[in-house]
ROVEXDO-485196 format. One line per field, with one value per residue (C-alpha): residue in one letter; x, y, z; residue number from 0. Coordinates in nm, 3 decimals. Layout:
<gudrens>
rest: c(A|...)
x: c(X|...)
y: c(Y|...)
z: c(Z|...)
nr: c(NUM|...)
</gudrens>
This chain:
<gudrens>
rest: c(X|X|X|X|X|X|X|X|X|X|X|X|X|X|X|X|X|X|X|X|X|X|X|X|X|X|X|X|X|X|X|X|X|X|X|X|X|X|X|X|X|X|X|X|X|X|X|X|X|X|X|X|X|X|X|X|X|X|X|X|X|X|X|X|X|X|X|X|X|X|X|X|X|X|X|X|X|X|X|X|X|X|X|X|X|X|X|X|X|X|X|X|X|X|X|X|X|X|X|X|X|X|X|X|X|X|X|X|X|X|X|X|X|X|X|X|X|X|X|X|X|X|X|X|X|X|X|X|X|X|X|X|X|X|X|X|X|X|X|X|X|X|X|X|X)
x: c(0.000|0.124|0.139|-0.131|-0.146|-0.419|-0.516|-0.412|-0.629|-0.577|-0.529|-0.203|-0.094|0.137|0.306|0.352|0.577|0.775|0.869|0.924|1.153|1.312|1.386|1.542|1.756|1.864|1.950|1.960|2.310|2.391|2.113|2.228|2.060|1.927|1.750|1.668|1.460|1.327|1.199|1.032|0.840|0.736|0.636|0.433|0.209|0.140|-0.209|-0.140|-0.521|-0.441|-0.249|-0.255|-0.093|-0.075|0.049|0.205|0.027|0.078|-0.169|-0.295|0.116|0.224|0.560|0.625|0.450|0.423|0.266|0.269|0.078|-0.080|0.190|0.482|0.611|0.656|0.746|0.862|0.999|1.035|1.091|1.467|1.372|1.162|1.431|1.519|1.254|1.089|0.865|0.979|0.963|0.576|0.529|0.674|0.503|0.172|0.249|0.363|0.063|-0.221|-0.172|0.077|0.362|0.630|0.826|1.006|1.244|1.593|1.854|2.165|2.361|2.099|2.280|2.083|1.762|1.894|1.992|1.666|1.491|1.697|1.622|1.256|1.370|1.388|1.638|1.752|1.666|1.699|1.948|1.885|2.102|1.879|1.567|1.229|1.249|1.523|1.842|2.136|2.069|2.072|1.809|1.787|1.440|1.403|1.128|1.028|1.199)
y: c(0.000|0.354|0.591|0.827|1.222|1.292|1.573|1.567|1.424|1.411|1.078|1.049|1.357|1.087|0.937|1.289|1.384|1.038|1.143|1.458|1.337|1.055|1.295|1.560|1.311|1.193|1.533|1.792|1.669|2.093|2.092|2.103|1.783|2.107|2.298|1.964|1.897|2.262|2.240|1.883|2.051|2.319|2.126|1.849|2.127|2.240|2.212|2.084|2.147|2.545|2.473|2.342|2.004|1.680|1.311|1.093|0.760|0.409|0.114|0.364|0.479|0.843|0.823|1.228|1.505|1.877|2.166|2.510|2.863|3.027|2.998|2.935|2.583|2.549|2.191|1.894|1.551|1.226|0.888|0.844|0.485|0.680|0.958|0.927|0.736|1.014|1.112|1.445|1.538|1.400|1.607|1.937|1.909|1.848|2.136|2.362|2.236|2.174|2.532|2.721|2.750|2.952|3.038|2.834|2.896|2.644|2.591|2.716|2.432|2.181|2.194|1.910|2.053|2.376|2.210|2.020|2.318|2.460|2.185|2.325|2.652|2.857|3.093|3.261|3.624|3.673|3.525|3.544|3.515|3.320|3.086|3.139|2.996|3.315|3.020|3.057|2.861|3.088|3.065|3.104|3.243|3.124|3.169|3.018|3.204)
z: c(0.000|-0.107|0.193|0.135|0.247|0.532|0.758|1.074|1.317|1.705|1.731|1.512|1.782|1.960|1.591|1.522|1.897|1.802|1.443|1.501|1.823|1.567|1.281|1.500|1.667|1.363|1.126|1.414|1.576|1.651|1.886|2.207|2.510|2.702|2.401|2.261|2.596|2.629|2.237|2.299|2.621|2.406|2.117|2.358|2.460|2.099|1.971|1.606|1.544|1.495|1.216|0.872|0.949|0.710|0.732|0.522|0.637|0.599|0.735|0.996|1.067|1.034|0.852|0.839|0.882|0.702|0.855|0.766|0.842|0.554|0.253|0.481|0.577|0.966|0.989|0.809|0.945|0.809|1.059|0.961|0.828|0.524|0.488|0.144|-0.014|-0.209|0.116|0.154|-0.180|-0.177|0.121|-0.058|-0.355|-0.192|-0.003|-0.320|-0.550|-0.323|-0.053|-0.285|0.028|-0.046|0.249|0.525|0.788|0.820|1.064|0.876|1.042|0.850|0.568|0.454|0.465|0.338|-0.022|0.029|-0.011|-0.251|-0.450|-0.468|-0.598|-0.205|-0.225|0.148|0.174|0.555|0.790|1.167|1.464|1.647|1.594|1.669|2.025|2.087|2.053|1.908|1.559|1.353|1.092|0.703|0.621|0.265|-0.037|-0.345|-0.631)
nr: c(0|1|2|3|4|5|6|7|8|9|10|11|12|13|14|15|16|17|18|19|20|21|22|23|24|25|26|27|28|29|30|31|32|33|34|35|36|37|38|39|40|41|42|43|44|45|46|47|48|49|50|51|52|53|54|55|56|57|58|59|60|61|62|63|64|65|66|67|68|69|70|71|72|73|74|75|76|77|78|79|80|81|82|83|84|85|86|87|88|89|90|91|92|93|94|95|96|97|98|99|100|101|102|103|104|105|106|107|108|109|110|111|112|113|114|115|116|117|118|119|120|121|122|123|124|125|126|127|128|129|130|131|132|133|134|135|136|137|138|139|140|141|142|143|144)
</gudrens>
């Protein structure tokens, strides 16, 4: 069976924590133990239901996730056992066709997400000195060109 793209729904909510802890554990290695535990807290008392959030599912398993705010992409994580199987790309495109996103924010020290994205045609136009959580990863803020 071909994973299909769903709407998030509260019971995938605990899939979605594990991916998401997964996938950073796995491409995130700058991340420091104590901002890695302070941005899991934060994130386990996020209400996914306020934003536009979609899974790539599999026999009732969420295998990634993509979420994003009006046109910009706020999240995307793959388990690392899918992570390079095409998922990602799924996940963009759905994203690009289906809500026309054209802005995300990306660690500048994920310099595999950062060609990623490039891939898609982002371009950086911004670079911060910190991320959203006030940190110091700095951040490129990037758009569809």
């Amino acid at each position: 069976m071909v994973p299909e793209i769903k709407k998030y729904i509260p019971r995938y909510r605990n899939q979605v924590l594990v991916v998401w802890e997964k996938s950073v554990l796995a491409t995130h290695h700058f991340l420091s133990e104590k901002d890695f535990i302070i941005i899991k807290a934060n994130l386990s008392d996020f209400d996914f239901s306020t934003i536009n959030m979609h899974c790539l599912v599999k026999d009732d398993e969420v295998l990634g996730f993509i979420a994003f705010n009006n046109h910009k992409i706020e999240m995307l994580f793959i388990d690392p056992l899918f992570i390079g199987k095409g998922f990602g790309n799924r996940l963009m495109n759905f994203a690009l066709e289906t809500f026309g996103a054209n802005e995300v924010d990306v660690n500048i020290q994920n310099t595999r997400a950062v060609m990623f994205y490039e891939r898609f045609g982002f371009k950086p136009f911004e670079e911060t000195k910190v991320d959203d959580f006030g940190m110091n990863y700095p951040l490129y803020r990037l758009k569809l060109q």
